[in-house]
C-alpha positions in Angstrom: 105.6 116.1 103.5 103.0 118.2 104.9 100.0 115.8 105.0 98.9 112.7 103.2 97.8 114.3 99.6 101.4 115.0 98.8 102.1 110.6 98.9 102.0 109.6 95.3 100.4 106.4 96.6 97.3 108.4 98.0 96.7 110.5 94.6 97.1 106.9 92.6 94.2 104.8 94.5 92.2 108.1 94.7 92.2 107.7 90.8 91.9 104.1 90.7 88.4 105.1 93.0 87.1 106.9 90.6 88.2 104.7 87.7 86.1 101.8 89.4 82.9 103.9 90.0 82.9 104.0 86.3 83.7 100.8 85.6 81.2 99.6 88.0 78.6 101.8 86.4 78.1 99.6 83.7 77.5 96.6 86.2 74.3 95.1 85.9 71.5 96.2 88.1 70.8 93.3 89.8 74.2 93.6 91.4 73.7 97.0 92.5 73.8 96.3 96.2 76.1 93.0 96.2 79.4 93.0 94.2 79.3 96.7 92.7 78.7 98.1 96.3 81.3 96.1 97.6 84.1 96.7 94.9 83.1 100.6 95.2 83.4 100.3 99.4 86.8 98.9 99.1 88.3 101.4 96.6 87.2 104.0 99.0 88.6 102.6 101.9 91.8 102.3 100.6 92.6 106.4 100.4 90.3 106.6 103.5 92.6 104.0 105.5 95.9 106.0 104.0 94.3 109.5 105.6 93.2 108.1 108.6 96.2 106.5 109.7 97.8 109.7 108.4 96.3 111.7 111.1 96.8 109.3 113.7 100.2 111.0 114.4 102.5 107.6 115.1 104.1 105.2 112.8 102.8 102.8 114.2 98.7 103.6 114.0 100.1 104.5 110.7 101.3 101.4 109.3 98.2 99.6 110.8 96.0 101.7 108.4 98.2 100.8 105.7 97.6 97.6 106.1 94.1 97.7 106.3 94.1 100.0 102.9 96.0 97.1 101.9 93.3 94.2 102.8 91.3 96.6 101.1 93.3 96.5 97.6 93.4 92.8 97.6 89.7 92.6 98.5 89.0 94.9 95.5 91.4 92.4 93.5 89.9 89.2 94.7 86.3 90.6 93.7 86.9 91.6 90.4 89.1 88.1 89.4 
């Protein structure tokens, strides 16, 4: 693989980002800036952590950023149950 847009996993949470931004759209407005901002912050991290750690060169950084992306999946999870 050349770089990290080729990983199947990358191009699935980078449409489960923008599924939530639409889902989260129809959030009420008082939660603007509490649980919508946070279950929008955590879908993006999760594609950000899987570049990031991507570039870092080394499996090792690597796999740390998966695991963050991760903590951010079951974040998004936890928020939405």
């Amino acid at each position: 693989m050349k770089n990290y847009k080729e990983l199947k996993v990358w191009q699935e949470v980078v449409e489960l980002a923008e599924k939530i931004y639409k889902i989260t759209r129809g959030f009420p407005i008082e939660e603007r800036f509490s649980l919508t901002s946070q279950i929008q912050r955590a879908a993006v991290s999760i594609p950000a952590n899987i570049a990031e750690g991507w570039g870092r060169g080394k499996t090792g950084k690597y796999v740390q950023f998966l695991r963050i992306a991760k903590g951010s999946l079951l974040n998004r999870c936890l928020c939405t149950t």
